[in-house]
N, CA and C atoms as a LAMMPS dump frame, in Angstrom:
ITEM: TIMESTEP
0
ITEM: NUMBER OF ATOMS
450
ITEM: BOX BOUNDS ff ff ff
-5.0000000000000000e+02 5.0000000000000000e+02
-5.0000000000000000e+02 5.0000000000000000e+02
-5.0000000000000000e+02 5.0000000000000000e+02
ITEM: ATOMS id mol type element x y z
1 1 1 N -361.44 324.296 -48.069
2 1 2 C -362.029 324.203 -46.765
3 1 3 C -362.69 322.835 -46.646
4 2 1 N -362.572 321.849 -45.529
5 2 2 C -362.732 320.881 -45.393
6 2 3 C -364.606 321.002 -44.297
7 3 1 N -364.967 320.414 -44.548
8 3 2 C -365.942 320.368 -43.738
9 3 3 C -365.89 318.949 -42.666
10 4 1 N -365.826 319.015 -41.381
11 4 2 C -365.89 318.365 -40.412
12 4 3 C -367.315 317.682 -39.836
13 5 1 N -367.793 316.269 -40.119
14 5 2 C -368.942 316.145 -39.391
15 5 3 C -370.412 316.96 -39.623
16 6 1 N -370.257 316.695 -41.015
17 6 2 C -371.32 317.76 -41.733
18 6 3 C -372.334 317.049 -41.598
19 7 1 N -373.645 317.234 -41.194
20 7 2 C -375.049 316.757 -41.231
21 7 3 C -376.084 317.624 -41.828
22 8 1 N -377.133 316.491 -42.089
23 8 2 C -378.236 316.678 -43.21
24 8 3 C -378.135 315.993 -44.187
25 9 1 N -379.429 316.045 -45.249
26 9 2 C -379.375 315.44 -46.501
27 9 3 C -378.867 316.296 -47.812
28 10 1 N -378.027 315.349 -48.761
29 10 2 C -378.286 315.864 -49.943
30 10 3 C -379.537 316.215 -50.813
31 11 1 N -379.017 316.918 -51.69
32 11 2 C -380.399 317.524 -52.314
33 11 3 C -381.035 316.019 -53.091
34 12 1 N -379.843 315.146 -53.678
35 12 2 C -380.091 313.63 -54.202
36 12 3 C -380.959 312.864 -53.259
37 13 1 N -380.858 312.862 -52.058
38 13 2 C -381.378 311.77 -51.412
39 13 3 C -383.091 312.506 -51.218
40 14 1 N -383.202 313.836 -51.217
41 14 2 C -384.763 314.476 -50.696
42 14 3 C -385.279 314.205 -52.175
43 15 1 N -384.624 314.28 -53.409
44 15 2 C -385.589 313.595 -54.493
45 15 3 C -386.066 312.216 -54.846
46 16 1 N -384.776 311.594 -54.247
47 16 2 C -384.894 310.149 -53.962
48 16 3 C -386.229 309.868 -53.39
49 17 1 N -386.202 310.067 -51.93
50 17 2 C -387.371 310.227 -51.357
51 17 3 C -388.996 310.66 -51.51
52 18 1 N -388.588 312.089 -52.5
53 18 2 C -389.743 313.025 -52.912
54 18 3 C -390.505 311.535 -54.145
55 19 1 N -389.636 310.933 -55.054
56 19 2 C -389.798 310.261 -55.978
57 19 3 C -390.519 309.065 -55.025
58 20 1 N -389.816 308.691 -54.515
59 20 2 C -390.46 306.991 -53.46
60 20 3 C -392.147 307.463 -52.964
61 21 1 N -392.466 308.302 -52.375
62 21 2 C -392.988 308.695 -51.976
63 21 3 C -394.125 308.869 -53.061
64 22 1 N -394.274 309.674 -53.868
65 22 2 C -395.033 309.802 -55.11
66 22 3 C -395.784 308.754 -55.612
67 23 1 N -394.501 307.629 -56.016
68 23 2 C -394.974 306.566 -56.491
69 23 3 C -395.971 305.706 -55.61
70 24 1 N -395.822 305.536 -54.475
71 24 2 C -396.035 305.247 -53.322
72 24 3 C -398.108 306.044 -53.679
73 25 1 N -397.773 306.926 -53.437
74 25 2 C -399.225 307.25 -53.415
75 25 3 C -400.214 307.466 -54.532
76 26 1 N -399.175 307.339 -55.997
77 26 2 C -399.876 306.911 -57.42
78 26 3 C -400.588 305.177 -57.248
79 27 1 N -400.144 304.503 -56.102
80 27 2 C -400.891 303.496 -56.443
81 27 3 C -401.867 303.522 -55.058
82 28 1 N -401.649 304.123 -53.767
83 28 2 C -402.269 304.034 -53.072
84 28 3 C -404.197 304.915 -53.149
85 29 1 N -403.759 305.704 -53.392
86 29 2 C -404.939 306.745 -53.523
87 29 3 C -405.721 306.094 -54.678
88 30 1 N -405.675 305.85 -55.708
89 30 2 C -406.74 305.231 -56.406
90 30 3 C -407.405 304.151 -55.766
91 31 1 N -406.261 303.288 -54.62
92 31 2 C -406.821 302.044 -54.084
93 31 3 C -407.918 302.269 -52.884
94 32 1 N -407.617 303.372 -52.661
95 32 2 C -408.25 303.598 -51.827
96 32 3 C -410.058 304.603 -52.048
97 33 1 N -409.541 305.7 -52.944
98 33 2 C -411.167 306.175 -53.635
99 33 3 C -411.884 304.565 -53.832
100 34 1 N -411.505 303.888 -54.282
101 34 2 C -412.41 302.315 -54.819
102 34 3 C -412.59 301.648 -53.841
103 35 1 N -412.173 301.446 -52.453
104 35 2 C -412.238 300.913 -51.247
105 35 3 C -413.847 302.019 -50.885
106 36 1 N -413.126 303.252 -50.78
107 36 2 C -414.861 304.135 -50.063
108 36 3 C -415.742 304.062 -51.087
109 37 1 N -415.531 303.739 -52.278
110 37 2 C -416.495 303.677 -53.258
111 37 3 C -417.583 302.846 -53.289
112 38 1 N -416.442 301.568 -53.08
113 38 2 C -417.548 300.191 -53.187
114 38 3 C -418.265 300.49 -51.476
115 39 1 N -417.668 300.633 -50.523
116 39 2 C -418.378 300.858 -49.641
117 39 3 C -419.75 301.285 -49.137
118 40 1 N -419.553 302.585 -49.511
119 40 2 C -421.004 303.053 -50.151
120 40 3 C -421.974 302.802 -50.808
121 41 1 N -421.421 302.065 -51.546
122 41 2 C -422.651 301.045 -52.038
123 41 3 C -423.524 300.321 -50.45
124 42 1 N -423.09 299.838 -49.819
125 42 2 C -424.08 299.579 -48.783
126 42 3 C -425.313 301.128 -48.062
127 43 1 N -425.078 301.906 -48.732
128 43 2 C -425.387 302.894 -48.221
129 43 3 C -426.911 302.607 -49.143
130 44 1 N -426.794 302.353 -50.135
131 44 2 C -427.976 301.911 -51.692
132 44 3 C -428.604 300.746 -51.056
133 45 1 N -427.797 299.755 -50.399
134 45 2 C -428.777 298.464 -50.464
135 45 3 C -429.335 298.426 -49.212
136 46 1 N -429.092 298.915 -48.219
137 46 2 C -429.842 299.113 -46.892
138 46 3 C -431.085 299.763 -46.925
139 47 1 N -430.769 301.109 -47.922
140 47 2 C -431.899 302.021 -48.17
141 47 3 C -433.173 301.612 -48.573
142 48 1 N -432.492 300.516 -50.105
143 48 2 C -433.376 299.864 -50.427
144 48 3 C -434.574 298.51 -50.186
145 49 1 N -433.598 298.083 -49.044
146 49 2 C -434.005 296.955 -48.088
147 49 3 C -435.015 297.551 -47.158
148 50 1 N -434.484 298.515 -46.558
149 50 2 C -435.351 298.926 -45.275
150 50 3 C -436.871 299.741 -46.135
151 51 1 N -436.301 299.821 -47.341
152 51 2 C -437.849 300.979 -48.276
153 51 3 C -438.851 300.214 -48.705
154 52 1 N -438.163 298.673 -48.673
155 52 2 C -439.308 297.681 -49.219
156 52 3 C -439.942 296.94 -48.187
157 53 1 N -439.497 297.095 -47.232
158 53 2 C -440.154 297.24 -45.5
159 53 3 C -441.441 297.796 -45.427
160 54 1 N -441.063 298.791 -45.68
161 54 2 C -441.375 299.873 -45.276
162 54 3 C -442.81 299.678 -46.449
163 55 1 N -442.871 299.375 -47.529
164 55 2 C -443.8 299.402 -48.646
165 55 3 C -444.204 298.135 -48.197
166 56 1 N -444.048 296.984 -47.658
167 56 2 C -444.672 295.991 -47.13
168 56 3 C -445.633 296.581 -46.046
169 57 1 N -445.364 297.22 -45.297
170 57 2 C -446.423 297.795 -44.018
171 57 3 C -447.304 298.533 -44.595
172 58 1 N -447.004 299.348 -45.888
173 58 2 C -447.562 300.422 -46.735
174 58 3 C -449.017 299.419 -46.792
175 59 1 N -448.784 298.329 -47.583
176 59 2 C -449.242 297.608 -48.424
177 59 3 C -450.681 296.873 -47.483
178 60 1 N -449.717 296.57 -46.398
179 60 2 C -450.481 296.255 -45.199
180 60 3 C -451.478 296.611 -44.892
181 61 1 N -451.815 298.138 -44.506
182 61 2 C -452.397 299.139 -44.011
183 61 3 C -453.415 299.477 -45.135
184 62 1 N -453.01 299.38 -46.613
185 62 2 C -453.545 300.65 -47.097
186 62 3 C -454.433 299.837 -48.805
187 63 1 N -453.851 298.277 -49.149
188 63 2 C -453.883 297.16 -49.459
189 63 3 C -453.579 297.941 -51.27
190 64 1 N -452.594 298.612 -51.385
191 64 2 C -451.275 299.22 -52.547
192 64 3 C -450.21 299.579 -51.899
193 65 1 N -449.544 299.57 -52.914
194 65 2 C -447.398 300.069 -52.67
195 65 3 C -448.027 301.809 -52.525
196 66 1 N -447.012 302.035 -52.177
197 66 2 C -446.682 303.412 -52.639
198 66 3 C -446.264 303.974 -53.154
199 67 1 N -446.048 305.228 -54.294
200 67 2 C -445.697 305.709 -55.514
201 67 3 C -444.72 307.161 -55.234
202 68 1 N -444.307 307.137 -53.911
203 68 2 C -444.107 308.527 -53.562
204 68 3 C -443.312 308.35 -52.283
205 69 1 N -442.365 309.431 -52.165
206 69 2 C -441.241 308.976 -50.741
207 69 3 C -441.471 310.406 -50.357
208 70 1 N -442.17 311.074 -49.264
209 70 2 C -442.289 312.307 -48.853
210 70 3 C -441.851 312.427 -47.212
211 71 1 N -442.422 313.683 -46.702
212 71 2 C -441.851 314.065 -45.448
213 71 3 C -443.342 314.163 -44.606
214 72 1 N -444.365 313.325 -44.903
215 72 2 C -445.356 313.09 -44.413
216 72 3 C -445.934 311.831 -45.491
217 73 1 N -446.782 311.271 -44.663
218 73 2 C -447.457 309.845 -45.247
219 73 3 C -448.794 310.133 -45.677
220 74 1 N -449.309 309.796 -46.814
221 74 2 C -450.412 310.04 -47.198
222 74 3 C -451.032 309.005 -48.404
223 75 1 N -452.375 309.07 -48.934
224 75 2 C -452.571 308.144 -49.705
225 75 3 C -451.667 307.217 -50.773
226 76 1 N -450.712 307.976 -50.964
227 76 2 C -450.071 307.136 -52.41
228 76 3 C -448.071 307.625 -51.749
229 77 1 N -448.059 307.996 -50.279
230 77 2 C -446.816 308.269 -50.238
231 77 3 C -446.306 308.052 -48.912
232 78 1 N -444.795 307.642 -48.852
233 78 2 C -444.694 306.755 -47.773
234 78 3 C -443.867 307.778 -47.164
235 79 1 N -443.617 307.909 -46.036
236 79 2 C -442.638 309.263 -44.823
237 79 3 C -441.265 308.03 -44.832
238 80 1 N -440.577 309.061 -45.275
239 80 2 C -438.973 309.074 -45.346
240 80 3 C -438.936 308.971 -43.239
241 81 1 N -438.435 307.674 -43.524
242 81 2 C -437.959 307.566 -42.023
243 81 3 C -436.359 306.904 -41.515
244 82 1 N -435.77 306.544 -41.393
245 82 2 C -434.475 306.073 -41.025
246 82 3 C -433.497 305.488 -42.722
247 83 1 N -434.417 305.135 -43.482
248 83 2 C -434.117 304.725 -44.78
249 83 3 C -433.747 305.653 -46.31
250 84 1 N -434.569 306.77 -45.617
251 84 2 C -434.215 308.137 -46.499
252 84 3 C -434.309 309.779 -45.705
253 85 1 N -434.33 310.302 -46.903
254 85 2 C -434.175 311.656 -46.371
255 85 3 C -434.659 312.72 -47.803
256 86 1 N -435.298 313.564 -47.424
257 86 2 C -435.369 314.602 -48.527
258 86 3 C -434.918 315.717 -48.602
259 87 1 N -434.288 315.75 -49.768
260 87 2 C -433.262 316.857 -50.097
261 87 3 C -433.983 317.546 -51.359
262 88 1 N -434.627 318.836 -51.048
263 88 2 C -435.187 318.994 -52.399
264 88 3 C -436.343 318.508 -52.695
265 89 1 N -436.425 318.506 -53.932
266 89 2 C -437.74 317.418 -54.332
267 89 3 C -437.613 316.279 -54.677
268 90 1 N -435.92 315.711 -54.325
269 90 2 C -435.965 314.3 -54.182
270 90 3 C -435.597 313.359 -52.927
271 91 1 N -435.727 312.227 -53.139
272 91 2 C -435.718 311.109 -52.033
273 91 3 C -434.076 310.764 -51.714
274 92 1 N -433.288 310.655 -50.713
275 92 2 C -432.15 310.357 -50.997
276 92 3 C -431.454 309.518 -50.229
277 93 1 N -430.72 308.48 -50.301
278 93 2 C -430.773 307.559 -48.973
279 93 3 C -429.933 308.067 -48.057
280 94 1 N -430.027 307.7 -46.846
281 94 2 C -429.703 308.054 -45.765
282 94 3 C -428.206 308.78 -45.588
283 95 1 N -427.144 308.631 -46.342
284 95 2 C -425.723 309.407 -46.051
285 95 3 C -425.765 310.158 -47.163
286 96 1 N -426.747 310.013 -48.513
287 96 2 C -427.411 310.788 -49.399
288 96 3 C -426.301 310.736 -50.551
289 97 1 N -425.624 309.502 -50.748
290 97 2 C -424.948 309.212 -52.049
291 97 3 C -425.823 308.488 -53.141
292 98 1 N -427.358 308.252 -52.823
293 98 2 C -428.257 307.746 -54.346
294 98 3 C -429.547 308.449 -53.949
295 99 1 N -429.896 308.798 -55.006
296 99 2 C -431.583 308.956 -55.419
297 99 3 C -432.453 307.803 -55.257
298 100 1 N -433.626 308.25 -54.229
299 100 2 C -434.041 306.642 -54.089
300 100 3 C -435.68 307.304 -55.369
301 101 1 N -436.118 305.886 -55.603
302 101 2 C -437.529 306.071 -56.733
303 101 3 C -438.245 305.109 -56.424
304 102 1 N -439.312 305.105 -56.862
305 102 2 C -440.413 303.921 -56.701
306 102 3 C -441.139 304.233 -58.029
307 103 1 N -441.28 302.998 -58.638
308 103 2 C -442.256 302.825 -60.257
309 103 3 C -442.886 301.419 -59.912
310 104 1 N -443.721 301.109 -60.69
311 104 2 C -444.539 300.234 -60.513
312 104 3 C -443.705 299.036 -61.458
313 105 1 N -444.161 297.831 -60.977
314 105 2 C -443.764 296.347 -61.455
315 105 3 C -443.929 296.227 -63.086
316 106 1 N -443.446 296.029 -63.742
317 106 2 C -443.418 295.89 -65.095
318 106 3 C -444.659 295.086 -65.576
319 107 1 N -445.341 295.687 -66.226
320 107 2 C -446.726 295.117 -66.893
321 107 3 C -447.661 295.098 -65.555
322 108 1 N -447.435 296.289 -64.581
323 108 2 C -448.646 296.088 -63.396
324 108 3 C -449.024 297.525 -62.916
325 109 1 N -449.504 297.438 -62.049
326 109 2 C -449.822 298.896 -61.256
327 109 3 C -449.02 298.949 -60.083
328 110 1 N -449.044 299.698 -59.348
329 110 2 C -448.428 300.105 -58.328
330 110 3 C -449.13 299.776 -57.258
331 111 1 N -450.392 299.011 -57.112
332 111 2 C -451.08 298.122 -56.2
333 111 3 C -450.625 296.943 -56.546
334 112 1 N -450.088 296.312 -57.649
335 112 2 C -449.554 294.692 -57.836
336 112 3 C -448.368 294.434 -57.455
337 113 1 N -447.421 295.546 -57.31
338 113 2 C -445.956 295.698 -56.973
339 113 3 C -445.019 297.065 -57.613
340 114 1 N -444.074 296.766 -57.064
341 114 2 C -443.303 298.356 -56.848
342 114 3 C -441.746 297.62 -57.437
343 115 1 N -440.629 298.378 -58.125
344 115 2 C -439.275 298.511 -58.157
345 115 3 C -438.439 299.472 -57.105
346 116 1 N -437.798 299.557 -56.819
347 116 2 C -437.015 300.509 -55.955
348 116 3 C -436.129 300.949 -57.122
349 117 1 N -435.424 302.069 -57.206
350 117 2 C -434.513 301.946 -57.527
351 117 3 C -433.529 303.144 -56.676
352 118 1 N -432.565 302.705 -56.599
353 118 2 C -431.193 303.738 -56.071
354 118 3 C -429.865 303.772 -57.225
355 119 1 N -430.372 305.477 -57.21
356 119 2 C -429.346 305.771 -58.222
357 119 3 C -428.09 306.752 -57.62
358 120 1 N -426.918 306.402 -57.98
359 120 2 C -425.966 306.876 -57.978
360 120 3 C -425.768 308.557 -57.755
361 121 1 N -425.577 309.563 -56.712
362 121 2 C -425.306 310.783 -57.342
363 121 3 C -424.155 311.241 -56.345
364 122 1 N -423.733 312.653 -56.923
365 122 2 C -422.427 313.41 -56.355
366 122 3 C -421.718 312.685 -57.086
367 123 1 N -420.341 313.753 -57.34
368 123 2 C -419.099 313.665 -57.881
369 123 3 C -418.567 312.314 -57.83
370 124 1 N -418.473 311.779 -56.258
371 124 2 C -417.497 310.985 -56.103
372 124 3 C -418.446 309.238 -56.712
373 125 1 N -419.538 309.297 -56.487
374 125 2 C -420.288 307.973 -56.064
375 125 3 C -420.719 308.251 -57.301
376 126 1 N -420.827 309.407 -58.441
377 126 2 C -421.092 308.739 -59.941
378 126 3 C -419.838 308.021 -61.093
379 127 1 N -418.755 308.515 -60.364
380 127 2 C -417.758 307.53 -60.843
381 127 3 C -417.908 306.587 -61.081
382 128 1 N -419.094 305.224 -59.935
383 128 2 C -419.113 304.411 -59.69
384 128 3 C -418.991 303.436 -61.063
385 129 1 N -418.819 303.297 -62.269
386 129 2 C -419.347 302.876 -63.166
387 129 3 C -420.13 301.578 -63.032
388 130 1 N -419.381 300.632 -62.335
389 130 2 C -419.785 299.291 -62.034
390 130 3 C -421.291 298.977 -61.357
391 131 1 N -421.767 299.822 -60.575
392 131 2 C -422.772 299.831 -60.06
393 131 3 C -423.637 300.975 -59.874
394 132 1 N -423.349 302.13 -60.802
395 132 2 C -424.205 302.746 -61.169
396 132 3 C -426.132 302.954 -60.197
397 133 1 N -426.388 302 -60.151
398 133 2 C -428.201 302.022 -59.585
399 133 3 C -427.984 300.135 -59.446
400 134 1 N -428.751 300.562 -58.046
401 134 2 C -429.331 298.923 -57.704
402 134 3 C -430.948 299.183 -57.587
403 135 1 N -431.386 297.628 -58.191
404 135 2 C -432.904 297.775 -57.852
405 135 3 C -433.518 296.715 -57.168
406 136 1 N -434.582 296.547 -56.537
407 136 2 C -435.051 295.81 -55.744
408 136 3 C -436.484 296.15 -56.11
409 137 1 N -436.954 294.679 -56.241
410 137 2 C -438.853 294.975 -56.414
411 137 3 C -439.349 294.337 -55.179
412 138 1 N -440.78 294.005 -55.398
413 138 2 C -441.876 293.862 -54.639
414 138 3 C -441.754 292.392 -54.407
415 139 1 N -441.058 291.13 -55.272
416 139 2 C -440.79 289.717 -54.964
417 139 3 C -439.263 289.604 -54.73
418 140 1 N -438.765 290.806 -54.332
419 140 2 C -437.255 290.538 -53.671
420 140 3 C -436.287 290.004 -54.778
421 141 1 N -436.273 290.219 -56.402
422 141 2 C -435.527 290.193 -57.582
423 141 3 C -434.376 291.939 -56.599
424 142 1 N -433.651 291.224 -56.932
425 142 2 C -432.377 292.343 -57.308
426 142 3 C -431.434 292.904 -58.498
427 143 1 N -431.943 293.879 -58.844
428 143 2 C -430.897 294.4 -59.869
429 143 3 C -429.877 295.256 -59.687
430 144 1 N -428.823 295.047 -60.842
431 144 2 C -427.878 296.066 -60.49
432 144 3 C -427.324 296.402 -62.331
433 145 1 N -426.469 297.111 -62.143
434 145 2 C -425.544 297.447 -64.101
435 145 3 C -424.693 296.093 -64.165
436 146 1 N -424.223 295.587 -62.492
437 146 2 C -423.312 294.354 -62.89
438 146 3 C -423.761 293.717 -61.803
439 147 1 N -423.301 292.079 -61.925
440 147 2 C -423.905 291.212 -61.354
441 147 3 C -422.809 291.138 -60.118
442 148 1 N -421.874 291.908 -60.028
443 148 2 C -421.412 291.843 -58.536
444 148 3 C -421.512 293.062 -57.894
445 149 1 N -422.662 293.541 -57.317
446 149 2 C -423.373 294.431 -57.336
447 149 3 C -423.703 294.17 -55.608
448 150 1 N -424.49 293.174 -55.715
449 150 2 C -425.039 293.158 -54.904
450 150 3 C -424.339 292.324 -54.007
């Protein structure tokens, strides 16, 4: 029996395809988790920018940093406003992919100066290895795990 004007694919050409395709997204999808990855990182340095603002007015007002990121402002603690958010009993920046902290300046008090730090959390944003936590103090030093970080 002859077949006349037969249409469709072989089963060869849908693996062909199934295969192109695969490969195709073995390199795309990793490129892309690392595209939203590094992204997010701006999510850390805004937080941390706008928190040391924010501990400048502290400082202003009250003539010390503050030691504390709460949901009201009080002697030693600053109200989570556009820069964070609290989840729990911790501080978290604003789309809530890092832990934000405040410790005092190395060899000082927490009236001489403050560190920020934003740390990394959730599944996807502790992958991060490269940038792990950025920090920011009270004379605008920036840290990070790597120097292209910031």
């Amino acid at each position: 029996m002859i077949l006349k004007n037969v249409r469709g694919f072989s089963l060869i050409e849908v693996l062909i395809t199934v295969a192109i395709i695969s490969v195709l997204a073995a390199i795309a999808i990793p490129s892309y988790q690392y595209s939203i990855m590094k992204s997010r990182r701006a999510d850390a340095k805004v937080a941390l920018s706008e928190l040391a603002q924010a501990q400048e007015t502290f400082y202003t007002d009250r003539r010390t940093y503050a030691l504390n990121l709460g949901s009201t402002t009080s002697a030693d603690t600053i109200r989570c406003q556009s820069f964070c958010k609290i989840e729990g009993a911790q501080a978290v920046s604003p789309d809530g992919y890092y832990v934000l902290t405040i410790a005092p300046r190395s060899g000082g008090t927490i009236a001489t100066g403050f560190v920020l730090t934003a740390t990394a959390r959730g599944i996807q944003q502790a992958k991060d290895t490269d940038c792990q936590f950025f920090t920011l103090d009270s004379i605008n030093n920036k840290g990070a795990m790597n120097d292209n970080c910031w």
